[in-house]
C-alpha positions as a printed NumPy array, in Angstrom:
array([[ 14.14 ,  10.862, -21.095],
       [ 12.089,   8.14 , -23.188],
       [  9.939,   6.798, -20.528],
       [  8.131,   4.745, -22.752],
       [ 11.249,   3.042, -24.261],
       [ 12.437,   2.051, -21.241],
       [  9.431,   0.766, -19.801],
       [  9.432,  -1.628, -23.011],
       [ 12.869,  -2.682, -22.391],
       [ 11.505,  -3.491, -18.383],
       [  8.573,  -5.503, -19.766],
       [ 10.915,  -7.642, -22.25 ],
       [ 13.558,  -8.345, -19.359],
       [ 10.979,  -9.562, -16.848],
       [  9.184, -12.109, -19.148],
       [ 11.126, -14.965, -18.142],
       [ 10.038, -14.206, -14.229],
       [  6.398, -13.986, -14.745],
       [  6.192, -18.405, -13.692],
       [  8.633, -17.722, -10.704],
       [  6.196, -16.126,  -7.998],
       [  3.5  , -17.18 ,  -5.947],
       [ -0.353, -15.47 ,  -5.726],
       [ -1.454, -15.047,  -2.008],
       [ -3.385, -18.369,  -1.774],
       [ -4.028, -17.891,   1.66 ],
       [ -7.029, -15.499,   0.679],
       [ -9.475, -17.542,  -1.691],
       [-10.288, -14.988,  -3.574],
       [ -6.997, -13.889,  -4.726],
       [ -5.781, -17.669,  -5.006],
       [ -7.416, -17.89 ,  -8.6  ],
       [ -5.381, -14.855, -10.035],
       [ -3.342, -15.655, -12.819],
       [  0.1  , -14.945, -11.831],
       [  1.433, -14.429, -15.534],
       [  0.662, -10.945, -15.713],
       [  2.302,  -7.743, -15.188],
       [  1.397,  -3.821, -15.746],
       [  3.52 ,  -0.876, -14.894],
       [  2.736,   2.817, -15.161],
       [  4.318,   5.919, -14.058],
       [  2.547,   9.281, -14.005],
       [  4.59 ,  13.166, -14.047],
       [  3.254,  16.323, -12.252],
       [  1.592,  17.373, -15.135],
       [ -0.835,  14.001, -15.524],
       [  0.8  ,  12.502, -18.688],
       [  0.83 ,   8.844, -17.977],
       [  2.992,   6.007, -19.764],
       [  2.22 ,   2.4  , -19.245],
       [  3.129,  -0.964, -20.421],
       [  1.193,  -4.273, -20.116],
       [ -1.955,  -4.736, -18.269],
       [ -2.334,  -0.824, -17.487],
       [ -6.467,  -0.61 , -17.223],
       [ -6.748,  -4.116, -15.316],
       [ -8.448,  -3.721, -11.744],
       [ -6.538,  -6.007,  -9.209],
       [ -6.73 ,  -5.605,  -5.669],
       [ -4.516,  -3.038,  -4.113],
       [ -4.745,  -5.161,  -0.254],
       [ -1.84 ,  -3.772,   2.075],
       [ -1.068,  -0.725,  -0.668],
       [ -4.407,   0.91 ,   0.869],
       [ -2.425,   1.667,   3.999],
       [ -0.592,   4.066,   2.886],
       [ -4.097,   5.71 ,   2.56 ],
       [ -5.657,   4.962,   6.008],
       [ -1.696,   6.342,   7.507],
       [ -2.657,   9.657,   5.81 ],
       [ -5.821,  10.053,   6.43 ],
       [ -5.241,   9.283,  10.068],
       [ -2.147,  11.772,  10.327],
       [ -4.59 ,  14.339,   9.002],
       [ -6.815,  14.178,  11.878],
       [ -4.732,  13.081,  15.012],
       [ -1.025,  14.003,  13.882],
       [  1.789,  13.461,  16.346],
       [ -1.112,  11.615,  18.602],
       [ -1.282,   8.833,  16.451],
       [  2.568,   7.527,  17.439],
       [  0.995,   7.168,  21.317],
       [ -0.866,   4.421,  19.683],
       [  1.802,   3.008,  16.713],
       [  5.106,   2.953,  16.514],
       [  7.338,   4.097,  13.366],
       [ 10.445,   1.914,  12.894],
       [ 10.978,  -1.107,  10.717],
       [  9.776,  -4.46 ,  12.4  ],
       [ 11.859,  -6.84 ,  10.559],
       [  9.173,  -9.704,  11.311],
       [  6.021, -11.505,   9.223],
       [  3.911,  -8.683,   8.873],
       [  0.947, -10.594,  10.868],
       [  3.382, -11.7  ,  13.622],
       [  1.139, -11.806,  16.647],
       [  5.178, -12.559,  18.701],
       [  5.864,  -9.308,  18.101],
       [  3.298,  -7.452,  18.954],
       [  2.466,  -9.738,  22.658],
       [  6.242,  -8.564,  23.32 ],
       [  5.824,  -4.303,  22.836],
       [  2.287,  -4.209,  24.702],
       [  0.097,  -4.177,  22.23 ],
       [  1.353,  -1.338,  19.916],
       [  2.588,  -1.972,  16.757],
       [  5.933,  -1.382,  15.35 ],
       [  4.565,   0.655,  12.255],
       [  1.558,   1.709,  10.517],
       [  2.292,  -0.495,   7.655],
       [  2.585,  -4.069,   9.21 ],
       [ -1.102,  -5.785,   9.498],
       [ -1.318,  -4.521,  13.252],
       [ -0.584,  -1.152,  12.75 ],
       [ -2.755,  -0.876,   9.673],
       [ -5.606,  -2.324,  12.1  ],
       [ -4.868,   0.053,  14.647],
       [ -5.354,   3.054,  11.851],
       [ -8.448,   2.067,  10.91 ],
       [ -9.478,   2.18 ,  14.299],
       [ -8.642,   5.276,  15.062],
       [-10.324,   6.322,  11.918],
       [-13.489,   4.945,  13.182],
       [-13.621,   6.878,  16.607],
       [-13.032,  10.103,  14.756],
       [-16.012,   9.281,  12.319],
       [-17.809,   7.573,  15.105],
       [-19.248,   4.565,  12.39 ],
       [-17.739,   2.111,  10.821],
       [-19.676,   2.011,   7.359],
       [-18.699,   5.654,   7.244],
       [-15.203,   5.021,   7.857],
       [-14.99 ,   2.826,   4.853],
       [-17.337,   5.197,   2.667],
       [-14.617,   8.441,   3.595],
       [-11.304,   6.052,   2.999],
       [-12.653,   5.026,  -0.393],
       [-13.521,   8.624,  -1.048],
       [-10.297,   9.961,  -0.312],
       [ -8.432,   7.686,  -2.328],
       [-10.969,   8.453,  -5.459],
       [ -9.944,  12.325,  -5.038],
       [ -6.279,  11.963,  -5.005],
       [ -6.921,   9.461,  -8.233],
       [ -9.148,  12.102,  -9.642],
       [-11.651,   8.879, -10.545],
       [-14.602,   8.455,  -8.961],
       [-14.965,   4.394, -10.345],
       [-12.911,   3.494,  -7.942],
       [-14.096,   1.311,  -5.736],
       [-13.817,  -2.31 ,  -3.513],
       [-15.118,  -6.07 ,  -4.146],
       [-16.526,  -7.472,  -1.8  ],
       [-16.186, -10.755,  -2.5  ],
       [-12.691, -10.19 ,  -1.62 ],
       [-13.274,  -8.48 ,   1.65 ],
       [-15.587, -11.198,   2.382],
       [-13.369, -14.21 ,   1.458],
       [-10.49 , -12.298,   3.932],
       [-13.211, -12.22 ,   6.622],
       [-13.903, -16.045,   7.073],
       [-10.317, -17.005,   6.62 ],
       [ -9.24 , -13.456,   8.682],
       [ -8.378, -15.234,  12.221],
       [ -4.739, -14.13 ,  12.574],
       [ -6.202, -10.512,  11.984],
       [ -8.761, -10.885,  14.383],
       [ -6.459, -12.492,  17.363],
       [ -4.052,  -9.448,  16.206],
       [ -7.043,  -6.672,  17.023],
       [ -7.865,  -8.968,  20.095],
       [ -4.212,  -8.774,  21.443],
       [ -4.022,  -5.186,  21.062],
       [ -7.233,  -4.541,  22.547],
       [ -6.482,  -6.474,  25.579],
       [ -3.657,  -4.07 ,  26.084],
       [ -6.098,  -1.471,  25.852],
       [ -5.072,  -0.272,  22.404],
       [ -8.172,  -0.326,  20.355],
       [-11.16 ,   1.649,  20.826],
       [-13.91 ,   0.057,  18.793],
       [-15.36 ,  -3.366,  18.401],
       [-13.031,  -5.554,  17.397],
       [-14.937,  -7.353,  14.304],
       [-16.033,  -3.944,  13.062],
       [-12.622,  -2.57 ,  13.205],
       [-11.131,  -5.728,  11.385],
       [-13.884,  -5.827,   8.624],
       [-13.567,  -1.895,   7.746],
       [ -9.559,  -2.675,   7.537],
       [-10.239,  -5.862,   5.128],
       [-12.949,  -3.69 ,   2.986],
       [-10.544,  -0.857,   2.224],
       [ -7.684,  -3.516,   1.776],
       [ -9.863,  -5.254,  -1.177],
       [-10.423,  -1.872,  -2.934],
       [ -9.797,  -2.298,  -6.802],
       [ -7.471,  -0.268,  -8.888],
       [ -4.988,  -0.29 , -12.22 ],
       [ -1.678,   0.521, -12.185],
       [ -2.219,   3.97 , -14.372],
       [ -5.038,   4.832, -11.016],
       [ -2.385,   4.058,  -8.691],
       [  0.666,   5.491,  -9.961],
       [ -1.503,   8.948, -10.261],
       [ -2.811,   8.579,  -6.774],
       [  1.035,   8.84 ,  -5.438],
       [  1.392,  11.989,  -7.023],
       [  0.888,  13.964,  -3.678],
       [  3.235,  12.242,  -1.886],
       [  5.813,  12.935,  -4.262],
       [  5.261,  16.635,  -3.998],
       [  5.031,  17.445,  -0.336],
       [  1.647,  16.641,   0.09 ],
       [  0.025,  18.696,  -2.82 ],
       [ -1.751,  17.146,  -6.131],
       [  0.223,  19.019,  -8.481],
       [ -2.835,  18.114, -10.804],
       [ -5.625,  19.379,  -9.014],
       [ -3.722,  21.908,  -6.777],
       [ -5.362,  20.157,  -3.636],
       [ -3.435,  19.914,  -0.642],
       [ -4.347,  17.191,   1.211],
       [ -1.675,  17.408,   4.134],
       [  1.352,  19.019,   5.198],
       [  4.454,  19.065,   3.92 ],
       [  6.295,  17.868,   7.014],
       [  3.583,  15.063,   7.273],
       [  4.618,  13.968,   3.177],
       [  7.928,  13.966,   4.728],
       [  6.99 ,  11.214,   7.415],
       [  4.848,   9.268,   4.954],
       [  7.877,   8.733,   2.249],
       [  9.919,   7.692,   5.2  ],
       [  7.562,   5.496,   7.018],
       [  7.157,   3.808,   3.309],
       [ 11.014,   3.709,   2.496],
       [ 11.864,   1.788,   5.867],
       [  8.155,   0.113,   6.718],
       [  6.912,  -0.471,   3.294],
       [  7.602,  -3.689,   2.257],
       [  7.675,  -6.033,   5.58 ],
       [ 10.591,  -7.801,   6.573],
       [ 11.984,  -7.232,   3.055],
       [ 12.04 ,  -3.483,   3.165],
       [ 16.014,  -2.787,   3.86 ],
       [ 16.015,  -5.045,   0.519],
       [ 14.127,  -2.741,  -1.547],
       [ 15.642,   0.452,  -0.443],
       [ 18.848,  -1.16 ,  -1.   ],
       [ 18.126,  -2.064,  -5.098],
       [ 15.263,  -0.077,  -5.653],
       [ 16.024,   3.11 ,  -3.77 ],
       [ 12.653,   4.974,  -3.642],
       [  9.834,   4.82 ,  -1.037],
       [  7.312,   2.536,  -1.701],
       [  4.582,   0.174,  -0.617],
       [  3.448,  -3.682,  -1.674],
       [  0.151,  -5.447,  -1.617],
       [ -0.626,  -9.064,  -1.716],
       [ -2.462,  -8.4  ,  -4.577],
       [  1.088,  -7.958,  -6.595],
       [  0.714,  -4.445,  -6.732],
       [  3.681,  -2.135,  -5.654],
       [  3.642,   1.645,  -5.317],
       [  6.599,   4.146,  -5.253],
       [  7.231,   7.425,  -5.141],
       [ 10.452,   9.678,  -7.306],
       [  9.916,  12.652,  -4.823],
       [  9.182,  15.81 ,  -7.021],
       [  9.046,  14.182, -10.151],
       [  6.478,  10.973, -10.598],
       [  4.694,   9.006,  -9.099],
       [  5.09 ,   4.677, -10.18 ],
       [  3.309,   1.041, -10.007],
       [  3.854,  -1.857, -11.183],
       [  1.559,  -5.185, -10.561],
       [  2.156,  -8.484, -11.385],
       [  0.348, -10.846,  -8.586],
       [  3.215, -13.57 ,  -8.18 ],
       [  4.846, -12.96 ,  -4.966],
       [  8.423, -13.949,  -3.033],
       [  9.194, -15.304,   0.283],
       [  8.261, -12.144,   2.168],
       [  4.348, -11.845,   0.199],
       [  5.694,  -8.24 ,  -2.534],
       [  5.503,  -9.054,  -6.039],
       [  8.706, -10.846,  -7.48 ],
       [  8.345,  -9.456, -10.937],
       [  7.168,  -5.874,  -9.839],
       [  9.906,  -5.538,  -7.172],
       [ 12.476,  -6.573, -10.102],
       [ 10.805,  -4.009, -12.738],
       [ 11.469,  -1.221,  -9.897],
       [ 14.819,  -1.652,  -9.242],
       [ 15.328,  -2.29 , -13.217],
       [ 13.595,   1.687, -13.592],
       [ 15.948,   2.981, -11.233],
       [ 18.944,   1.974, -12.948],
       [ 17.934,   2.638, -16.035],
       [ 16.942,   5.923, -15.168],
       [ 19.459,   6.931, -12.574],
       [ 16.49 ,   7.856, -11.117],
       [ 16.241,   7.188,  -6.86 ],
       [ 16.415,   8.736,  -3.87 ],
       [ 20.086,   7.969,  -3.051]])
């Protein structure tokens, strides 16, 4: 299959898109982004890469770095971790405090703002610091990248600090139900500072590589968890990934994947590639318009999904 032909054909159908979306101007930082751009890269088992657009650009990955503190925290605590998070689909805002006053205090999936909070803190009791926490979730996702340049800007993670109040009353909420372990500014800032890591598309789509073969970097040879936890991962991200828009995606894109803010998106062809695509303008429900659209365009061009 011509990969790189029909990744061309992808960037020349979204063009007239690029104006359409909005950049998360909620979060100063990420308000100036120009929201005319778009990347996409996929990356097979053996490393070879294709890419169109803004491939190399840094952009920041936000709610995509999730998918990283979910794994890491399935490493250590396994089927614990669901005493503390729930796994289905919340169909709400994905920083609905409603929600979350309603089930006690435990959140309806890892992926929603809550649930990522909740990770992170039960990331920091196993390291027992929170600058650690950060320092180990920043070097796990440079080792299943294979690049060690990786790394976060903190003017973001400081600009989604002083305008991070939902967040905080979210980590305040659960902890009054006696769901978070650790202080609740520390817990919150860790959570923004591996949100505002920086990566390309080409870093992200190898970084999924893993997940798309049951938990091993067909690169490296690593495994970094088990295959039965891959399993949960993909399915978490196929039903949880993308907010209250995630039956949506599964529906026309077919594959498991995972948005940011940022405009980056994520997925994962299981035993075959790993994909992103970023282009910052986002729809109603805060994933990127133009990078949703380039995913589901892939899949039928390719034939290529999980369905």
């Amino acid at each position: 299959m011509d990969y790189q032909k029909i990744l061309q054909e992808i960037q020349e159908e979204v063009q007239e898109l690029l104006h359409k979306g909005k950049v998360a101007d909620y979060i100063p930082a990420l308000a100036e982004v120009s929201p005319a751009q778009f990347a996409m890269s996929i990356t097979l088992f053996d490393g070879t890469q294709f890419s169109i657009g803004s491939a190399d650009t840094l952009f920041s990955i936000q709610s995509i770095s999730k998918v990283y503190s979910f794994t890491m925290a399935l490493q250590f605590y396994s089927k614990e971790l669901y005493k503390r998070i729930n796994i289905e689909p919340s169909g709400n805002p994905f920083n609905s405090l409603v929600q979350l006053e309603y089930e006690n205090g435990k959140p309806r999936n890892p992926f929603i703002n809550a649930g990522a909070i909740n990770v992170t803190d039960s990331l920091i009791s196993y390291y027992g610091n929170d600058n650690i926490t950060y320092e180990q979730v920043l070097e796990f996702i440079r080792s299943i990248s294979q690049d060690s340049s990786i790394d976060s800007n903190l003017v973001v993670s400081n600009s989604e600090m002083e305008h991070g109040h939902r967040n905080l009353a979210l980590a305040n909420l659960m902890k009054s139900f006696n769901n978070l372990d650790n202080d609740v500014y520390e817990v919150v800032q860790t959570y923004f500072k591996h949100c505002s890591v920086e990566m390309s598309t080409k870093m992200l789509s190898r970084s999924m590589l893993f997940l798309a073969n049951s938990g091993v970097d067909p690169v490296s040879g690593v495994r970094h968890i088990s295959t039965a936890q891959a399993k949960r991962i993909n399915a978490v991200m196929l039903t949880c990934g993308h907010y209250d828009a995630s039956g949506d995606f599964a529906f026309n894109v077919g594959l498991p994947g995972k948005s940011g803010v940022g405009g980056g998106i994520v997925a994962v062809v299981p035993n075959l590639m790993g994909i992103s695509v970023w282009s910052p303008g986002l729809n109603e429900q805060g994933n990127s318009l133009v990078g949703t659209k380039a995913l589901e365009l892939f899949t039928t061009k390719t034939g290529i999904s999980i369905f």
